[in-house]
C-alpha positions in Angstrom: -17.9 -13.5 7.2 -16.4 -13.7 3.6 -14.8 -10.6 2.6 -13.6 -11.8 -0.5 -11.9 -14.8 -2.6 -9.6 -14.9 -5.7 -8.1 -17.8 -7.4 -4.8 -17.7 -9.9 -2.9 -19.7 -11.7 0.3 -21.1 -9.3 3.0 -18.8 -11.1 5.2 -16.3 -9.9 4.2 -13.8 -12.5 0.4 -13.8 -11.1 2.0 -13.0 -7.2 0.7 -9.3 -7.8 -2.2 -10.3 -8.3 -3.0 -11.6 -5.1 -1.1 -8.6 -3.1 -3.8 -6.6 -5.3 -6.7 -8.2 -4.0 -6.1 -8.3 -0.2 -5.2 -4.4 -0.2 -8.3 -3.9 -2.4 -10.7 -6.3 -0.1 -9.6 -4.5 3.4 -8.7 -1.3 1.9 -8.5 1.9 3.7 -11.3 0.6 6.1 -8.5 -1.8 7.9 -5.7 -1.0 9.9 -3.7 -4.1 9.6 -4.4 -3.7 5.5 -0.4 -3.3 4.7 0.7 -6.1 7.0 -2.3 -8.6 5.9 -0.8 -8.1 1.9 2.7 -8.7 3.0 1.6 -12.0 4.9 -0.3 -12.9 2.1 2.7 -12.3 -0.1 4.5 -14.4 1.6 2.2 -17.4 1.7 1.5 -17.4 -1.7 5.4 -16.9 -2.6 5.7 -20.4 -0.3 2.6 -22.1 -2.4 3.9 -20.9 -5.9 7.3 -22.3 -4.8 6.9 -25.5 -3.0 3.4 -27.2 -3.9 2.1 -28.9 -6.8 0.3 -25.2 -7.8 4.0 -24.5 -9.1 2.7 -28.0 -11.8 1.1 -26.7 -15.1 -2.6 -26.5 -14.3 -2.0 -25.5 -10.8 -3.9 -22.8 -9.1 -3.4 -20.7 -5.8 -6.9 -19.4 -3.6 -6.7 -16.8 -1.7 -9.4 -16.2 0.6 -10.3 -13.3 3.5 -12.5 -13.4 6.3 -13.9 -11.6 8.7 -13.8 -13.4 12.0 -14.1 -12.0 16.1 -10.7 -11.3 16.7 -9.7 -9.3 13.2 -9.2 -10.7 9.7 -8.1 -14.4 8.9 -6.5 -14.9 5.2 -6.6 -18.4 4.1 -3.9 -19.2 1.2 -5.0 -22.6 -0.5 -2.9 -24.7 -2.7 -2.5 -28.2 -4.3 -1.0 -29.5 -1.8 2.6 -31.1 -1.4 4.8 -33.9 0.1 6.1 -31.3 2.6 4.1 -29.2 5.3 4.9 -25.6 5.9 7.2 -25.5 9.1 9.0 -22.1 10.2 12.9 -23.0 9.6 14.5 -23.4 13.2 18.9 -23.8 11.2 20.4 -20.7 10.6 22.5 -20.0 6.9 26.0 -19.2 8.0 25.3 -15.2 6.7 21.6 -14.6 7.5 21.9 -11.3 5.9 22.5 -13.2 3.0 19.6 -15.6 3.1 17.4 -15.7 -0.3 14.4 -18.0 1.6 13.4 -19.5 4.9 11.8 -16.3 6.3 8.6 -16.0 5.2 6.8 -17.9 7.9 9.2 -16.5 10.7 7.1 -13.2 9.3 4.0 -14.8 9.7 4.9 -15.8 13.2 6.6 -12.8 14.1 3.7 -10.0 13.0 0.3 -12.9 13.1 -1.7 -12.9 15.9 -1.9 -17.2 15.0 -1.3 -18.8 12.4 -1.5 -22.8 11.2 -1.8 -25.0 8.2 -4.5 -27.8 7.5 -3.9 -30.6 4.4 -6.0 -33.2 3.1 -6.0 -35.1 -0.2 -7.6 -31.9 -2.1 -4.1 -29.7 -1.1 -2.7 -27.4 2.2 -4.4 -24.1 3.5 -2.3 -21.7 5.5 -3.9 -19.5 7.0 -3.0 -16.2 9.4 -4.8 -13.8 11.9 -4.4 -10.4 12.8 -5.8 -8.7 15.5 -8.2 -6.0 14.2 -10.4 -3.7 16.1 -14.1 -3.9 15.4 -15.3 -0.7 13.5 -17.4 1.3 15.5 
């Protein structure tokens, strides 16, 4: 079941935006609410970054759902030459590393997660386990 569904322009400066709009769609009513924005922060980050949504006229979706298991957020972008892939080298200081974690995140704290691309752009998408409200 849609929850909810925002599209912005594919620039860092609209990133808040997005964080906004997942805590505001599962809100208090959520448990995993806090770790769902922080995913989706991360996803976005990776579309604004390294699609063709970074291009001028570029745009971002964000989409949540309700499905069995808990909530599944679906990031949608323009597409690139690249697929998302969690980063398996490790920088000589890791403390040190400015990029190459956000999908380890997504691994680490998502109950699944995957990617899908076709000629229209990529959607990454991630679940978290939720349990249904009683």
């Amino acid at each position: 079941m849609l929850l909810g569904s925002l599209t912005i322009p594919g620039e860092p400066a609209y990133l808040h935006e997005a964080r906004e709009f997942v805590a505001r769609t599962l809100g208090d009513g959520y448990d995993c609410c806090e770790t769902a924005v922080l995913l989706t922060s991360e996803l976005v980050t990776n579309s604004v970054q390294h699609s063709n949504s970074r291009l001028p006229g570029g745009t971002v979706t964000i989409t949540v759902l309700a499905v069995l298991s808990g909530i599944r957020v679906e990031v949608i972008d323009d597409g690139a030459m690249t697929f998302p892939s969690v980063r398996t080298d490790e920088p000589e200081e890791p403390d040190l590393a400015e990029d190459g974690r956000g999908l380890r995140l997504i691994e680490a704290l998502s109950a699944l997660w995957d990617y899908f691309s076709d000629t229209a752009g990529t959607v990454t998408w991630f679940e978290l386990a939720e349990p249904l409200p009683e």
